[in-house]
C-alpha positions as CSV (number, residue, x, y, z in Angstrom):
1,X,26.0,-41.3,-17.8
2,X,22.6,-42.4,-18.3
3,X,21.0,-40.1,-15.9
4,X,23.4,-37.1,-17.5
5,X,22.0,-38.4,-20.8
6,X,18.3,-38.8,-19.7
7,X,18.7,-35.2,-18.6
8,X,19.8,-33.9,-22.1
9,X,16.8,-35.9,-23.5
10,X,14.6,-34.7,-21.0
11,X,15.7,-31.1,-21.6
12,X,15.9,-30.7,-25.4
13,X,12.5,-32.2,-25.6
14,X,10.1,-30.6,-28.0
15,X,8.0,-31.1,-25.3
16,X,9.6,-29.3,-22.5
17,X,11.5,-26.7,-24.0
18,X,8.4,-24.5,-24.3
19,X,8.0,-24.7,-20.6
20,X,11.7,-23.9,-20.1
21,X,11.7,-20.8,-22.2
22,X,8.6,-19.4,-20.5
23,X,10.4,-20.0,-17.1
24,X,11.8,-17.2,-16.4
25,X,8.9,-14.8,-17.0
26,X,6.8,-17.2,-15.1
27,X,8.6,-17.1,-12.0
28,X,9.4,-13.6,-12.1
29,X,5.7,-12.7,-12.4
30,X,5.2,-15.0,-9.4
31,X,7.8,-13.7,-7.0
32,X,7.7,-9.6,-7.9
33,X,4.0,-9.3,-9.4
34,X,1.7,-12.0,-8.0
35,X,3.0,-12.4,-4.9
36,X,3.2,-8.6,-4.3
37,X,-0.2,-8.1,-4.7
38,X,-1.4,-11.0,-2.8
39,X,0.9,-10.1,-0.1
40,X,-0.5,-6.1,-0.7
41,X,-4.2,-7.5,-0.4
42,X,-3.3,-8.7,2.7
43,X,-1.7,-6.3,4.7
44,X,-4.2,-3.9,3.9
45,X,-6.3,-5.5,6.6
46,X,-4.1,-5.8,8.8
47,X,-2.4,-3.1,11.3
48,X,1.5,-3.8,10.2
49,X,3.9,-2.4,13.2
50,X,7.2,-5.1,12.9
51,X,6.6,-8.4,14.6
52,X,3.5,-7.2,16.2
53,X,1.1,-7.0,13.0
54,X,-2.7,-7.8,13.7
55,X,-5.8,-8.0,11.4
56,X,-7.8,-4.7,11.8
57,X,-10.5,-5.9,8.9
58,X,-11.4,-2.7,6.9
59,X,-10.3,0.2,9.2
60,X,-7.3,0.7,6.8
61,X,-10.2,1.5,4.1
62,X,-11.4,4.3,6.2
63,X,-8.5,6.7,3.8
64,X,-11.1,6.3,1.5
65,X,-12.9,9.4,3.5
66,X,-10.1,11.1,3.7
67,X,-10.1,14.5,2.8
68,X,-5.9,14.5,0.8
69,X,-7.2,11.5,-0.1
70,X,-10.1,12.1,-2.3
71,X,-8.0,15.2,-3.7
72,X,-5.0,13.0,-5.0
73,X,-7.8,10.7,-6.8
74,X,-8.8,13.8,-8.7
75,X,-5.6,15.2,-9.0
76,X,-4.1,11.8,-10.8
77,X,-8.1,11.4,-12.5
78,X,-7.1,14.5,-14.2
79,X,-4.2,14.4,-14.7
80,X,-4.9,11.1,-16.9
81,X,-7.4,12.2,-18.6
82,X,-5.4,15.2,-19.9
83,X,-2.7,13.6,-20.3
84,X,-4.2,10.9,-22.6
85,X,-5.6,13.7,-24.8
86,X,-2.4,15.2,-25.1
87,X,-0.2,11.9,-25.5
88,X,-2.6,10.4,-28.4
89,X,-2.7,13.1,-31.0
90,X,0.0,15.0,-30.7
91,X,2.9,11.7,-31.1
92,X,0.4,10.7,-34.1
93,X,0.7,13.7,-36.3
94,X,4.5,13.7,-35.3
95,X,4.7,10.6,-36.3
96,X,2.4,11.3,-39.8
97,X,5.2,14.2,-40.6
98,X,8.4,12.1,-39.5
99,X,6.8,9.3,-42.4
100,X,6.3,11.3,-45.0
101,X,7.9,11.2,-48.0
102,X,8.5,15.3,-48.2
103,X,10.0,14.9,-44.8
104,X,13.6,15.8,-44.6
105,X,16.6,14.7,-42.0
106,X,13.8,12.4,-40.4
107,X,16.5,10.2,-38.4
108,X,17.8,13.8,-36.8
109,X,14.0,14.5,-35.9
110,X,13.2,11.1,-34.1
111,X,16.5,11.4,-32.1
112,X,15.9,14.7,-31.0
113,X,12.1,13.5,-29.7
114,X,13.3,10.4,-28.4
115,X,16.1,12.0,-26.5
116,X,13.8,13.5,-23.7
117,X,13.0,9.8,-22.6
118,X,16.2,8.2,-21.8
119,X,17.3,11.8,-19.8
120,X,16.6,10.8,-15.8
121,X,14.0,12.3,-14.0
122,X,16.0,13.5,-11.2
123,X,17.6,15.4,-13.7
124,X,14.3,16.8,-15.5
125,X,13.1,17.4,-12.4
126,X,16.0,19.4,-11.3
127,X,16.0,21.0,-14.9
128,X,12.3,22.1,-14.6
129,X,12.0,23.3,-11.3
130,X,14.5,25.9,-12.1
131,X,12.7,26.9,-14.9
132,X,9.2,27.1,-12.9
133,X,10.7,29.0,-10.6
134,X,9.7,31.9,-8.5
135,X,12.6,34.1,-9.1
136,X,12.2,36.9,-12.0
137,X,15.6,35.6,-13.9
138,X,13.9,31.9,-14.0
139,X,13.3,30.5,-17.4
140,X,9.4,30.5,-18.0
141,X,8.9,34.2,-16.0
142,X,11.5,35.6,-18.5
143,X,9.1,34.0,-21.1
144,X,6.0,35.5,-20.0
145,X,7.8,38.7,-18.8
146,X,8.2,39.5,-22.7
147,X,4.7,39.8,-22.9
148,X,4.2,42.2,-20.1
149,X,3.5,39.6,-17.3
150,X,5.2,39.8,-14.0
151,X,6.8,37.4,-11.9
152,X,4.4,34.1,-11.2
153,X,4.9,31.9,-8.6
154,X,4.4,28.6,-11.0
155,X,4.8,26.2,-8.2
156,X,2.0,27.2,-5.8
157,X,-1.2,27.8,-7.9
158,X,-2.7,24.9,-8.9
159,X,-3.3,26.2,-12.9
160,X,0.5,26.7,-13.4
161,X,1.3,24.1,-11.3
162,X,-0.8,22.1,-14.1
163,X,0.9,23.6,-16.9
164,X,4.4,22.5,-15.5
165,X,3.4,18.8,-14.8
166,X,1.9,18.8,-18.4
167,X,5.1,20.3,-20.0
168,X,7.3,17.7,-18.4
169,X,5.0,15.0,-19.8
170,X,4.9,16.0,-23.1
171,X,8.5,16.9,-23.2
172,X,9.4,13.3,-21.7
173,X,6.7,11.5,-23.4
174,X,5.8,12.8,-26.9
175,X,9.4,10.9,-28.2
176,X,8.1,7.5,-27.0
177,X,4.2,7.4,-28.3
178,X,5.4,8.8,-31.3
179,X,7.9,6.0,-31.9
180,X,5.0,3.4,-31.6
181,X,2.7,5.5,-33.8
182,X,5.9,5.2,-36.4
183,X,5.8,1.9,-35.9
184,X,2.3,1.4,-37.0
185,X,2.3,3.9,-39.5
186,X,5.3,2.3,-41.6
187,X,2.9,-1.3,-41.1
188,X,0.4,0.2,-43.3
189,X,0.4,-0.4,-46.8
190,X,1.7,2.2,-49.6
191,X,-1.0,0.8,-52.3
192,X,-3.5,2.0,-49.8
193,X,-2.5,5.7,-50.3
194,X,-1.8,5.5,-54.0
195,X,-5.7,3.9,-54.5
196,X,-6.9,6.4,-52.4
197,X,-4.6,9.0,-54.7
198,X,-6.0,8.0,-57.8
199,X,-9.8,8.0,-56.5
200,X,-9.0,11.9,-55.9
201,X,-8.6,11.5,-51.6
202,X,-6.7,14.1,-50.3
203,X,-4.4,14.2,-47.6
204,X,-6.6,15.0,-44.6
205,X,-9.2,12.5,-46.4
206,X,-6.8,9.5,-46.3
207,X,-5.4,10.4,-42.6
208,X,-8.9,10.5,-41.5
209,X,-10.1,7.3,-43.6
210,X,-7.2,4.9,-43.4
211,X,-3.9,6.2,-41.4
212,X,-6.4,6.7,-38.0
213,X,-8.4,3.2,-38.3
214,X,-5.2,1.1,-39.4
215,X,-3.2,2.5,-36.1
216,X,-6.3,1.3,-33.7
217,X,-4.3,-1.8,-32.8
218,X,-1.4,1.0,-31.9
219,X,-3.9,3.5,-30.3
220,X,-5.1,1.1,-28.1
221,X,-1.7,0.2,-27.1
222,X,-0.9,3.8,-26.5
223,X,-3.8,4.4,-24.4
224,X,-4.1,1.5,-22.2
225,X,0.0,2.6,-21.3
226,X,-1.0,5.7,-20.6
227,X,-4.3,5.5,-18.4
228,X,-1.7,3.5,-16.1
229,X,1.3,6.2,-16.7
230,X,-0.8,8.9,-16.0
231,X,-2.4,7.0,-12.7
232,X,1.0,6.4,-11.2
233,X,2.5,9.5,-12.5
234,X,4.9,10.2,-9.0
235,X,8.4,10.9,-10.0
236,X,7.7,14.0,-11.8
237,X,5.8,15.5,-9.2
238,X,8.1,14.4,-6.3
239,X,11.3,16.0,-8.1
240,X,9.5,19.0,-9.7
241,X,8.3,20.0,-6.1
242,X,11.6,18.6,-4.4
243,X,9.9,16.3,-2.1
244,X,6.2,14.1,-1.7
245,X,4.8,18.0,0.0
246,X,3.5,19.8,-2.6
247,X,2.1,22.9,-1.2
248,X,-1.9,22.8,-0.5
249,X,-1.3,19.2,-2.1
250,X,-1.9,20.7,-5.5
251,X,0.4,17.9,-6.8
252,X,-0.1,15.2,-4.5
253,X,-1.1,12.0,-6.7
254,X,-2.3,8.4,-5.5
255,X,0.7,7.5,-5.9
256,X,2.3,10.3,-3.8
257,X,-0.7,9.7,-1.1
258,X,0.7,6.1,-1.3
259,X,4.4,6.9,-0.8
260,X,3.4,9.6,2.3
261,X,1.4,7.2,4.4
262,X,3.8,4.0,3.4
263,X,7.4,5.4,3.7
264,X,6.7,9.0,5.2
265,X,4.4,8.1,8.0
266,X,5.3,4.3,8.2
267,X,1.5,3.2,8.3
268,X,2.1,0.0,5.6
269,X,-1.3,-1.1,6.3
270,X,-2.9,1.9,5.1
271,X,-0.8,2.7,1.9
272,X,-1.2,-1.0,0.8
273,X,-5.1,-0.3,1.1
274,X,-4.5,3.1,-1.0
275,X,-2.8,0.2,-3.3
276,X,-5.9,-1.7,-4.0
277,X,-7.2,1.1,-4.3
278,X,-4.9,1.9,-7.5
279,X,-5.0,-1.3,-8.6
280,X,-8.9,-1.6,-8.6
281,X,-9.2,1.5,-10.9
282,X,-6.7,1.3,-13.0
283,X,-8.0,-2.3,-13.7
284,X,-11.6,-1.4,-14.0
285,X,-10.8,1.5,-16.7
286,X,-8.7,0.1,-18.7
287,X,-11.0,-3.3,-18.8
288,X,-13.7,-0.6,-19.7
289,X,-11.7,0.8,-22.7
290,X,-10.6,-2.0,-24.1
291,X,-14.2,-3.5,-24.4
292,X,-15.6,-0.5,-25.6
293,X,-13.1,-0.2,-28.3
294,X,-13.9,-4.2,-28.9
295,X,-10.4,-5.6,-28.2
296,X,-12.2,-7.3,-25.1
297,X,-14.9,-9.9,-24.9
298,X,-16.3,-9.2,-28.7
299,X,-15.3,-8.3,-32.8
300,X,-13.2,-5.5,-32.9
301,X,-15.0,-3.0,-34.9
């Protein structure tokens, strides 16, 4: 009994508790995060074939030259960078409309944004390849077949091949950044916008002047999520193109190179290297962004 009791004390201790709580999360992070990487670092030196696994030092890095390679970096560089411009704006104005006063059946509009995110991407991928597709009676040539245009082959020219990858993001994406951007927008204060009323500020004035710099906190949010969304984007490419081949790799990602070399080719040493790799960039940037915008290392402007 006194141990049982000297338990209960031990454990409903103001003390403890704290450390309890936090538990979980702690040794999650240290089984499935840290220890992933560590273990990632490590067997990208080393040439990984079952039992017989030896360290190789940086020959693993040599996929750095490598000519797929460097062409999935730019392929997921741009497709970040696009995506970012595309993902910031657009779910912010949405957002402006959905919290306005004059807007009407707002909870119908939000749901039918939000839907898009919770469909799976095996089935959006499924979905948009047959709309992308080659055939005259698919979805998009029907489109541009009422202006005149013939048949295009969407998924094997790297500009509509573009335009598809871009349409699934912001179909799948513009629900969720658009949410956050709610979020924010319904943090700001009302008394801002009736001051700003009554000093004569129109409405492009007080979106410009107080709606953009009051949702910083949430822009930077958005943007840090999506600098590493748009890095590892994978899924979408792998089901819009059925498989990790894309043709001329005008959809391989980093990811993609990754999943080729580790599951497709079974060379584990070389796609963890390609995994630093990631990891190093997206690190770097998004340490970069955050202390330009001053959430980092100094005042936030």
């Amino acid at each position: 009994m006194k141990k049982e009791s000297a338990f209960k004390k031990f454990l409903y201790s103001q003390k403890v508790a704290p450390y309890v709580f936090i538990a979980p999360f702690v040794i999650t992070f240290l089984v499935f995060f840290a220890y992933s990487i560590v273990n990632m670092i490590i067997m990208s030196f080393q040439n990984v074939a079952g039992a017989n696994t030896s360290f190789i030092g940086v020959e693993n890095y040599r996929i750095l030259k490598n000519a797929v390679f460097i062409k999935s970096l730019k392929n997921s560089i741009f497709y970040t960078i696009v995506s970012c411009a595309l993902m910031i704006p657009l779910p912010m104005i949405l957002a402006a409309l959905l919290n306005s006063k004059n807007m009407r059946a707002k909870a119908t509009f939000r749901s039918i944004l939000f839907v898009p995110a919770l469909t799976s991407v095996v089935v959006a991928g499924v979905v948009f390849r047959l709309m992308f597709g080659e055939l005259e009676g698919s979805f998009m040539n029907q489109v541009v077949g009422a202006f005149g245009v013939g048949p295009l082959v969407w998924l094997r020219r790297p500009g509509t091949v573009w335009l598809a990858l871009f349409f699934i993001c912001l179909w799948r994406w513009t629900g969720v950044n658009m949410m956050y951007y709610l979020s924010g927008l319904q943090q700001i204060p009302e008394d801002l916008y009736e001051c700003a009323s009554i000093d004569g500020a129109n409405s492009w004035q007080k979106m410009l002047y107080i709606t953009i710099p009051l949702l910083k906190p949430t822009t930077i949010y958005v943007l840090t999520i999506s600098i590493f969304g748009g890095m590892s984007m994978f899924s979408e490419s792998f089901m819009l193109f059925n498989g990790n081949n894309s043709p001329n790799n005008v959809g391989t990602t980093l990811v993609g190179m990754l999943y080729r070399m580790g599951f497709t080719q079974n060379q584990l040493g070389i796609a963890s290297a390609i995994g630093v790799v990631f990891l190093a960039i997206v690190l770097v940037v998004n340490l970069i962004q955050l202390r330009v915008n001053g959430t980092l290392g100094g005042k936030e402007q």
